[in-house]
C-alpha positions in Angstrom: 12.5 -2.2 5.8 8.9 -2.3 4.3 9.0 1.4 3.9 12.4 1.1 1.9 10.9 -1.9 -0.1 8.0 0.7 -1.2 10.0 3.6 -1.8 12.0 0.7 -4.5 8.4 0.4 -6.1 7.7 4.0 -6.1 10.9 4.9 -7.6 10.9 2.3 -10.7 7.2 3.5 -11.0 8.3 6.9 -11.6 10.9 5.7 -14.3 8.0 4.1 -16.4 5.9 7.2 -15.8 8.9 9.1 -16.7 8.9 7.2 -19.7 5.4 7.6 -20.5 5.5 11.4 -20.2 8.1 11.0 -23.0 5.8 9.7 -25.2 2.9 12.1 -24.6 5.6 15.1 -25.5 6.0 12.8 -28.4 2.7 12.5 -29.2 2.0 16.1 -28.8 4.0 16.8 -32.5 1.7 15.3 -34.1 -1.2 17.9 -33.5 -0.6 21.8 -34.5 -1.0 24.7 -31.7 -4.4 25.6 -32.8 -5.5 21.9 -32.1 -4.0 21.6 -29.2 -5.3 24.8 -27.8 -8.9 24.1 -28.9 -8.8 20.6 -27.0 -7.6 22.4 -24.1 -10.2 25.4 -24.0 -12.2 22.0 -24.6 -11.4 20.5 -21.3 -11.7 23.7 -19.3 -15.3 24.3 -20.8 -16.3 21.0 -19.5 -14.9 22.1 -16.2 -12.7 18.8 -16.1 -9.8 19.9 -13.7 -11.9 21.0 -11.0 -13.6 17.7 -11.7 -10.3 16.3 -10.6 -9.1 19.1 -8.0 -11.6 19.4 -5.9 -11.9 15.4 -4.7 -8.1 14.9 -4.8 -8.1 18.2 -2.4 -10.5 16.3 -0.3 -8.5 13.3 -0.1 -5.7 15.3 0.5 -6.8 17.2 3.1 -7.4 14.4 5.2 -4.1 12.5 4.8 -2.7 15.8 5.9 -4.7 15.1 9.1 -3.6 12.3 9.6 0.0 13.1 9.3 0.6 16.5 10.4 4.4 16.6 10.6 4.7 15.8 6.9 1.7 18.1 5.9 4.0 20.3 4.5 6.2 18.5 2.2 2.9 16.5 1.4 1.5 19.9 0.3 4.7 21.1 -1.6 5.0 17.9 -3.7 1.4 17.2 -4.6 0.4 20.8 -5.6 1.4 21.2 -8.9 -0.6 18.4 -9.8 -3.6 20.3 -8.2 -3.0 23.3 -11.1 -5.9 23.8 -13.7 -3.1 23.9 -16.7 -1.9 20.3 -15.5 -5.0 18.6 -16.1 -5.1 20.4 -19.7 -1.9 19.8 -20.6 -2.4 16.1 -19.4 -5.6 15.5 -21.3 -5.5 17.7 -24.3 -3.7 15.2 -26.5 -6.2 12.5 -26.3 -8.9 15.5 -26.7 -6.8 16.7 -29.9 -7.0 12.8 -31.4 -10.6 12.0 -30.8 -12.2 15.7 -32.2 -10.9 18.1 -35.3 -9.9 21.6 -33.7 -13.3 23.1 -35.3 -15.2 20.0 -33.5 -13.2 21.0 -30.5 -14.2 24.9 -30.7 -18.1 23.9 -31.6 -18.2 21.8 -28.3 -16.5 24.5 -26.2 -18.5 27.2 -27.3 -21.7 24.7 -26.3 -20.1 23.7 -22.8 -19.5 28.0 -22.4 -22.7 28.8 -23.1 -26.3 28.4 -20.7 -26.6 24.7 -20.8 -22.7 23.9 -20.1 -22.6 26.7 -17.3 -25.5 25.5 -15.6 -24.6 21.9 -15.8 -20.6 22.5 -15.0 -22.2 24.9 -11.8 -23.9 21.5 -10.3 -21.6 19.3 -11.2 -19.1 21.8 -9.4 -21.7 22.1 -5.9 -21.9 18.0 -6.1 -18.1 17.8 -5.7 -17.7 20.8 -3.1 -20.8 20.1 -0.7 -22.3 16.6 -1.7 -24.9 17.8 -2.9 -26.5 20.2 -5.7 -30.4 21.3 -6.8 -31.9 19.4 -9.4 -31.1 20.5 -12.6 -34.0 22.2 -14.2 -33.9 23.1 -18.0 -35.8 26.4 -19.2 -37.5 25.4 -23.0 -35.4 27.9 -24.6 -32.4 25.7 -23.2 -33.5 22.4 -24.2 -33.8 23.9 -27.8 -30.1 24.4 -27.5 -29.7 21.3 -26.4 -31.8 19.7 -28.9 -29.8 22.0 -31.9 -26.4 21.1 -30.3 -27.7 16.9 -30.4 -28.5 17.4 -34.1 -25.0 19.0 -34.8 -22.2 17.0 -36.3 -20.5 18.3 -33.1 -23.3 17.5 -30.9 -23.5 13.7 -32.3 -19.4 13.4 -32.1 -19.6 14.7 -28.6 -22.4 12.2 -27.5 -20.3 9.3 -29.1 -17.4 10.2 -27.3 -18.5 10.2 -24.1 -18.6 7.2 -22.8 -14.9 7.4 -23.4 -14.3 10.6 -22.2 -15.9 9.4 -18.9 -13.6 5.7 -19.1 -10.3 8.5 -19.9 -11.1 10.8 -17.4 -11.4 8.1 -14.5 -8.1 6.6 -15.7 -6.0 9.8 -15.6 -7.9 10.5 -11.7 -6.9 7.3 -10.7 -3.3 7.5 -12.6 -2.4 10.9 -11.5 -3.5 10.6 -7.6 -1.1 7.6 -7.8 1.6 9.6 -9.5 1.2 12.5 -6.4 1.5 9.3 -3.8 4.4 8.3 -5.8 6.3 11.4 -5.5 5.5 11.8 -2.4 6.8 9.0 -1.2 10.4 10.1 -3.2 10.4 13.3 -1.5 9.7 11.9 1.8 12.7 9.4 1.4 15.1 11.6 0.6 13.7 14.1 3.6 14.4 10.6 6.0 17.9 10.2 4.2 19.2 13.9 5.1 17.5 13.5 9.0 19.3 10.6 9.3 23.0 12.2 8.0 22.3 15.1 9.7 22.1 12.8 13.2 25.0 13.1 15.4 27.8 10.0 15.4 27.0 7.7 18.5 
């Protein structure tokens, strides 16, 4: 009974989320290609879907311990979320409305270049072994960091990101909800065909 009560909540969830996805396609017309695909090189610059994947693949890992004989379909229905072009595709609207697409190429090429690498590389060890070197600048890459800071990109970027930091938390905490939320669809409708397919007492 409690499981079929939460399925209910699950499903009506995924008809508001289904709702909300509508209005980010909606949303989506209102920025050209090019912007659109400037905020996205944006986002993997900043390395912001392994950001996401790699946790949620450690959270997922162990709930597949725990419950071994749904591993699989746990593993089928939350993968796609665990895709690189999902976070993008997710985030590169709200990317698209807070920088112009030459903002959004200055910043990329920044976040591509020595500083960004070497700061996306930690960032990346952090969130794969716990824990990472301390990050050392070279003086020729703290005059790049001190060029980028006095850029009209540089100073949009360092307003922004104490947004980008509240936005980025939200869609973690949104999406690994959405994954639990499908799940749990998928799983009911896996217990509804065992129980048809169970031979008449």
């Amino acid at each position: 009974m409690k499981l079929l009560r939460l399925i209910s909540f699950f499903l009506l969830l995924a008809a508001s989320l289904s709702l909300a996805r509508a209005q980010d396609a909606g949303a989506a017309k209102e920025y050209s290609a090019t912007h659109l695909a400037a905020a996205e090189r944006l986002i993997y610059a900043m390395a912001l879907p392994e950001r996401f994947i790699i946790p949620t693949r450690q959270l997922l890992k162990n709930s597949l311990e725990k419950d071994p004989d749904n591993a699989p379909l746990m593993s089928a229905t939350m993968d796609p979320y665990l895709q690189k072009q999902y976070t993008a595709t997710q985030l590169k609207i709200w990317f698209a409305s807070q920088f112009n697409p030459d903002i959004c190429r200055q910043i990329a090429t920044f976040w591509e270049g020595p500083v960004g690498k070497k700061l996306v590389r930690t960032q990346v060890q952090m969130l794969t072994t716990g824990d990472a070197p301390q990050l050392v600048f070279t003086p020729k890459e703290k005059a790049l960091m001190k060029r980028f800071d006095a850029t009209k990109a540089g100073q949009a970027f360092l307003v922004a990101m104490p947004q980008i930091e509240e936005i980025f938390a939200e869609y973690m905490k949104d999406t690994q909800m959405r994954m639990r939320e499908q799940f749990m669809i998928e799983l009911d409708k896996k217990l509804r065909k065992e129980e048809e397919q169970k031979p008449s007492a």
